[in-house]
N, C-alpha and C positions, 0 to 999 in steps of 0.2 A: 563490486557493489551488488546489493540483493536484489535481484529483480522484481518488485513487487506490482504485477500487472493487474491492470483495475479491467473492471468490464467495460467493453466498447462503451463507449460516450458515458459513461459513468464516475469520468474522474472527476476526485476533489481537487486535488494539485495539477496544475501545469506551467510552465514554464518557468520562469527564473525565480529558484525558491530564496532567494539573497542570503543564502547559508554556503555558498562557492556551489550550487548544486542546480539541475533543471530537470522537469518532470516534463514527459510527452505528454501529449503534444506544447511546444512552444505554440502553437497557433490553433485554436481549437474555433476555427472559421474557417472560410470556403478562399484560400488561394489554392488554383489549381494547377498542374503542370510547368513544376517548378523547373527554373534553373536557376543557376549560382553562380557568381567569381569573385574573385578575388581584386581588387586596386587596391595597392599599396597598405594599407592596413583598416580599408575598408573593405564590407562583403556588398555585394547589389544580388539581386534578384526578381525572376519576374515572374507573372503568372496571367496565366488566359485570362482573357474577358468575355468572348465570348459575341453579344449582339451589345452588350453594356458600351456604353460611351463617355467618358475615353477611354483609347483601345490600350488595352496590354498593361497594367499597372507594374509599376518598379518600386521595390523595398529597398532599406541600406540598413546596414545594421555594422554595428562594431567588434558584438563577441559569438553573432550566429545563432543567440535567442531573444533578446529583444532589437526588437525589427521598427520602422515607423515607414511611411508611405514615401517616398520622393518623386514620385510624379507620377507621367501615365508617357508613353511614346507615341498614341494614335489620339491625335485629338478631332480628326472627322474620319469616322470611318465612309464616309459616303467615297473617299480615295477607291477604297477597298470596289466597293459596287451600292446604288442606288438604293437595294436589297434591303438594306442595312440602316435604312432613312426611315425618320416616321414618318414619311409618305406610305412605306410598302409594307414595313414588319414583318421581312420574310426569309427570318435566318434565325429563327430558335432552333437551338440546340450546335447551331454553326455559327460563322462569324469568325474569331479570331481565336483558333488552337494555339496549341502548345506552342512553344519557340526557343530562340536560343542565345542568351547574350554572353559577347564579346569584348573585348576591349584590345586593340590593337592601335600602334604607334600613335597614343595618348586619346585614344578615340573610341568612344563604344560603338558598336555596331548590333543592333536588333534585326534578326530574322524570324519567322513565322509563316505559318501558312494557314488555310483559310480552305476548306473541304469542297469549296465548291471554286473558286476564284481562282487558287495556285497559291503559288509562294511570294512575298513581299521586302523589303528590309527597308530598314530606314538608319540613323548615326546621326550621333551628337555627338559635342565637345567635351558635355557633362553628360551625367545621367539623368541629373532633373531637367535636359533640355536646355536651348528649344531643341525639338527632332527636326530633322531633316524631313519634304513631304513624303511619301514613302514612293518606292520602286518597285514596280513588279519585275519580278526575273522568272518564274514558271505559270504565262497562263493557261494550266491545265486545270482539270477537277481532279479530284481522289489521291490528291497529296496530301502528304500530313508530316508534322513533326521532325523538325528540322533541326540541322546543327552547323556549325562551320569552323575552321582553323587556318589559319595560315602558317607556310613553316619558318624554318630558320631563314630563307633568302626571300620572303613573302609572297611567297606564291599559296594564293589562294584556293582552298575546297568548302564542297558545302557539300551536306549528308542530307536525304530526302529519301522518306519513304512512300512508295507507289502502293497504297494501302486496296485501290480499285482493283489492281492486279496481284494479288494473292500476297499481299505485303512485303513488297518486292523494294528493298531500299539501295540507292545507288550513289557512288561518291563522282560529284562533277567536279569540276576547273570553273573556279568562278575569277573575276577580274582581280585585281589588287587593292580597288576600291568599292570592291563587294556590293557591285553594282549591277554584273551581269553574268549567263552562269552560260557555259559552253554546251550544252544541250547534248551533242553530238559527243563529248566529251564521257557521258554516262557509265560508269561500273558497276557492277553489280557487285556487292559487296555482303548481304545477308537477306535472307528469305524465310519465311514460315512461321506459323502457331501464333499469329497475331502479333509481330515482332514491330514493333515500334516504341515511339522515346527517346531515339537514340541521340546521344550525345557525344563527339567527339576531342578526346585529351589525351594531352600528350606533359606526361610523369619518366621523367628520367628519359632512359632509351627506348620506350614503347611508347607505340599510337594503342589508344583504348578507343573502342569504338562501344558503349555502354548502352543498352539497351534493357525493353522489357519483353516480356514476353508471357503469352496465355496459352492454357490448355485448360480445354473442358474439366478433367481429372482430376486438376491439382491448382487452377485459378492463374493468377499473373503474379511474374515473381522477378528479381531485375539478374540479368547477363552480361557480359560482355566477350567481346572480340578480342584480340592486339595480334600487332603488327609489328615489327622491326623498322617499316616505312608505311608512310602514310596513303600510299596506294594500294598498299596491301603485298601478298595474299594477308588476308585474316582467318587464318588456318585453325590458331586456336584458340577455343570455346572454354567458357568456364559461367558457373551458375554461380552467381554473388551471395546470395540471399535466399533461403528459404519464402513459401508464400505469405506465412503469417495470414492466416484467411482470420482469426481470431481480434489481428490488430487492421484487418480491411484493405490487408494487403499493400503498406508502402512499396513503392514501386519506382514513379520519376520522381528525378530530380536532378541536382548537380551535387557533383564529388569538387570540393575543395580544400586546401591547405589549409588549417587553421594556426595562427598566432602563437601556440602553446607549439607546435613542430607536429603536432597530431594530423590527422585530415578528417574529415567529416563529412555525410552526405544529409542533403537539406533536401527533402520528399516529401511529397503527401501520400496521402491513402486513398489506394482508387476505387473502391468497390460503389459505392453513393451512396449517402442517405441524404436527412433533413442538414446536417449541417454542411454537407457538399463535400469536399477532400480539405480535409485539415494537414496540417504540418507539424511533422516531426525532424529531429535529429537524431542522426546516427552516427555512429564512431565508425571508422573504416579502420582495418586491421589489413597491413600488408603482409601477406604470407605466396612467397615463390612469387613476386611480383605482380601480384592480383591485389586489387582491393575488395576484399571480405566487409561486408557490410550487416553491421549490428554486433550482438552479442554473438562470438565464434562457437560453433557448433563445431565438438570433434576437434580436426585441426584445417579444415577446411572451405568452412562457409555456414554462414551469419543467418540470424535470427533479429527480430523484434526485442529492440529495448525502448526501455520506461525509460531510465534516471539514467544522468551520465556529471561527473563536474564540467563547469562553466570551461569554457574550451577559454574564454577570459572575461574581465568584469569590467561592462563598460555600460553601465545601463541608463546613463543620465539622458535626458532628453527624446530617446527611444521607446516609444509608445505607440500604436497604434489607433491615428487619433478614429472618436465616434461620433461625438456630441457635437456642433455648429452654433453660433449667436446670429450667424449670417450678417456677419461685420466685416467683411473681408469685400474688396470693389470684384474679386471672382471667387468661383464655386469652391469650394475648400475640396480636398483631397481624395477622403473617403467616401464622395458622393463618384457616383455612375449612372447616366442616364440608359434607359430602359431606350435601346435604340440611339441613332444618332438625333438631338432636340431641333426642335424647331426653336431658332435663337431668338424670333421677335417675341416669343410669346413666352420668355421670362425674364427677370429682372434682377440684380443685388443693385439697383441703384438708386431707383425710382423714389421708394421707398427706406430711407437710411435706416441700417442694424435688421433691415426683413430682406425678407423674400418673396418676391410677386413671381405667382404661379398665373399665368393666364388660360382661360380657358377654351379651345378647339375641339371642331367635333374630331370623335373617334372612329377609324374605321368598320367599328361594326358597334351601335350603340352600346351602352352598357357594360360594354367588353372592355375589361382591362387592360387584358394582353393587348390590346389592338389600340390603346388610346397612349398619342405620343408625350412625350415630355414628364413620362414618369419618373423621379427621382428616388434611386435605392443605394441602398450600403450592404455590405454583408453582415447578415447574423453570427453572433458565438454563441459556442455551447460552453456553456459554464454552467455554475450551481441558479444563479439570480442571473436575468435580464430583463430592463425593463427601458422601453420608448417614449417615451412622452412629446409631443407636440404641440405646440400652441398656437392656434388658427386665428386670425381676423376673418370672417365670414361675410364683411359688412359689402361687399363688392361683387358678391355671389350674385349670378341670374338665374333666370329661369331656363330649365335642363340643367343645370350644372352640376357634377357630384367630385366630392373635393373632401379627402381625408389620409388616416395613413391605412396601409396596410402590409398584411405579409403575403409577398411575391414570389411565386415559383409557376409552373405549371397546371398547378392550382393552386387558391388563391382567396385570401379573407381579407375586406375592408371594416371598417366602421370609419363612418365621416356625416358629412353633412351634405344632404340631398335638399333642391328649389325647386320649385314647380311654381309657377306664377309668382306672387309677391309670398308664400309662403313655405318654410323652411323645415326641417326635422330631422332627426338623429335616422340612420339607416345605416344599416348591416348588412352585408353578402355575402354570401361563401357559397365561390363556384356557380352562380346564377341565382340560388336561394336568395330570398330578399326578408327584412325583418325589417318592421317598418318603426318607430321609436316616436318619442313626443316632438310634438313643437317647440321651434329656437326661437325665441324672442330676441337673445343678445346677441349681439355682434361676436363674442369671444368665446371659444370653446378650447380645452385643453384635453388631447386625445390621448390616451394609454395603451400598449401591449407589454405582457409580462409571460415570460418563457424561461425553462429552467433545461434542467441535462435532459428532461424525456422530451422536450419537443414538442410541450403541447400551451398553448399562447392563449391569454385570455384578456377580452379587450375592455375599457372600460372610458369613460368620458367625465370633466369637471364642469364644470359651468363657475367656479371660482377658484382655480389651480389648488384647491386643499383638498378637499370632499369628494373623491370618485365612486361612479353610480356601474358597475358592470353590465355589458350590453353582448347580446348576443353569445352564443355558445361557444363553447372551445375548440379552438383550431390546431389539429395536427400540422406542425408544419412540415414541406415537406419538400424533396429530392425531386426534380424535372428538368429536361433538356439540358442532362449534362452538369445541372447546377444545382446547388443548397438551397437552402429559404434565404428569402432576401425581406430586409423592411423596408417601405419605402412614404413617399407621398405621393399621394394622385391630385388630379383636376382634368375634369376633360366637363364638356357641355354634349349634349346629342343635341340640341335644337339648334343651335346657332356657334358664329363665331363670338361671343359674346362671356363677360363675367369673370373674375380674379379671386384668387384670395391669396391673401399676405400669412408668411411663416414666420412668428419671432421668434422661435427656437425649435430645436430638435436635441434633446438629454438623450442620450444612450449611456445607458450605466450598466455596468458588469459587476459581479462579485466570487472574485476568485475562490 
């Protein structure tokens, strides 16, 4: 098939084009540091969260492009450390890396680590939960990105990289119920050029020990090891994939079997921008018992592809949901709190078909970053995006500032700002203030619209028809690790005091 590669973040098409065929990215939003498996003729998958709560979100899918949410596996990170609480807000950019799911004797098992805290894991029965509370098994700092297998007689390894110490990764003995790891146990197993990722599989008679790896010269590009045994030596070396710096470099993710007898690797792109690491598929091509990923180069290792056919056609009910009614008695799926919430101080119940956002003060007035119980989802880049919100305002006090905005690093609101008993439209971007007319009504309906270039223009109703645009255009943009995120705010500086109710949130896309 013709390769016909579009300019970074400039594609028309992506994913399941319903003609047997898929266009990369399958997922042109911010899941990052992916893995993959396989149960019985389901795929699951997970991806970093980050300081977002709940921790570690999980995908399921049927043909490996269309994907829909099934849970999250960390539902307090405060497990993790305090850090991580809207009391303290003090893990941007950290919080919950990359990780690694399993599924062993009917049973998933989630490991991860966390850059500053160590390594973690948790299991369930299902995928959608419930999880188990989590387990630390390394509390050290400067670990990262984890992997684990067990063998034919169940004895347990888990793969961990010493990223503090010249990215020094080592294979331990962990229990059999993946609960605790033998420290002293330690092998050094791969080192150097920012080698991490790594993933541990075992295809036929080889252990694969799958990595990335960077060099100033040529960017980050994916590797692997094998073994004949799982302890090693892993003697030899082979380069999977080309860097592709043009397609942003895909890099991690998980290699699995696909339904068709093919296999395929499920990656994002690591380089960052505004829409964070999106997700692609790749074909893996077995040549001398390597898996060659992408389109083969030569006769010995892969490149960046666009199009590939449907590895199988299974798309009914597989969507990635956006939009909410907030009719559900809990948070729907593709919501993430900015930090772990403070739970008195929201609601789906109070108020039947809303959402009460209560209002607290923020640890540093006016600051976003710093103010808890924000509510975000990831952005896509597509051709059309557009958010819509619809505020009751009627419960607002004085201090309180309460709207949507786009969340990263930095950062644009339009919402509605109180000061005594009177109300007004206001804009921010990054501390700028824009001060807008008085709110007479109780009901405001709030707008952002963003296309492939990433630049979001905000606009407000005052009768869900007729929008007035407000405030100037926002770049959205790439910070600590993550994409642009939209979300809704409420915080007060003056007091603990003042609500506002959400009767919906419209997220619409246009492929």
């Amino acid at each position: 098939m013709a390769q016909n590669q579009p300019e970074w973040g400039a594609w028309r098409h992506w994913g399941d084009q319903k003609d047997g065929t898929y266009h990369n990215p399958i997922i042109p939003s911010d899941y990052s540091d992916l893995d993959c498996i396989r149960v019985g003729d389901t795929y699951y998958a997970i991806s970093s969260t980050f300081q977002f709560s709940p921790g570690m979100i999980i995908l399921e899918s049927k043909d490996l492009v269309n994907w829909k949410i099934c849970g999250h596996a960390v539902s307090d990170l405060t497990q993790i450390s305090d850090e991580l609480s809207w009391k303290k807000m003090n893990r941007y950019g950290k919080g919950i890396w990359a990780g690694s799911l399993r599924h062993h004797k009917n049973r998933f098992y989630l490991f991860f680590g966390t850059p500053d805290e160590g390594y973690f894991m948790t299991s369930a029965a299902k995928a959608e939960g419930p999880w188990e509370p989590l387990t630390p098994l390394l509390r050290e700092p400067g670990w990262d990105d984890c992997s684990a297998i067990w063998d034919e007689q169940g004895k347990g390894y888990f793969i961990g990289t010493h990223f503090a110490d010249g990215y020094k990764t080592y294979l331990f003995n962990i229990s059999a119920d993946g609960k605790s790891i033998d420290r002293p146990s330690a092998r050094l197993v791969n080192a150097g050029s920012g080698r991490e990722a790594s993933k541990l599989i075992k295809v036929k008679d080889w252990y694969y020990l799958v990595f990335s790896e960077h060099k100033p010269d040529k960017g980050r590009y994916v590797m692997a090891k094998r073994s004949r045994t799982i302890t090693g030596p892993y003697a030899e070396e082979k380069q999977l994939a080309l860097t592709s710096q043009e397609a942003m470099e895909p890099n991690q993710g998980g290699i699995v079997p696909g339904k068709d007898g093919k296999w395929y690797f499920l990656t994002h792109h690591g380089s960052g921008d505004w829409s964070g690491r999106i997700v692609s598929l790749l074909p893996i091509t077995w040549i001398k018992d390597w898996p060659i990923i992408g389109t083969v180069v030569g006769d010995s290792i892969g490149t960046m592809t666009w199009e590939g056919k449907m590895p199988y056609t299974h798309s009914d009910g597989y969507t990635l949901a956006r939009s909410d009614e907030f009719n559900a008695p809990v948070m729907a799926q593709q919501w993430e709190w900015n930090y772990q919430p403070r739970n008195d101080k929201y609601s789906l119940r109070e108020r039947k078909g809303w959402l009460r956002l209560k209002a607290f003060k923020p640890l540093k007035n006016n600051e976003l970053l710093t103010a808890g119980n924000t509510l975000t989802q990831r952005c896509f880049r597509t051709s059309k995006n557009e958010m819509i919100v619809k505020l009751d305002v009627s419960r607002m006090a004085s201090g309180q500032r309460s709207g949507l905005c786009h969340f990263s690093e930095q950062h644009a609101t339009l919402g509605v700002a109180q000061e005594g008993s009177t109300r007004w439209i206001e804009y921010r971007k990054n501390g700028a203030v824009l001060k807008g007319d008085a709110l007479t009504g109780s009901t405001i309906w709030l707008r952002s619209v963003w296309g492939l270039e990433g630049k979001a223009t905000f606009s407000y109703s005052l009768d869900g028809k007729k929008y007035t645009s407000f405030g100037e255009p926002y770049a959205l943009a790439w910070g600590y690790y993550r994409g642009d995120r939209i979300g809704i705010y409420c915080f007060n500086n003056e007091a603990e005091k003042g609500s506002v109710d959400v009767d919906y949130a419209q997220h619409t896309i246009e492929k």
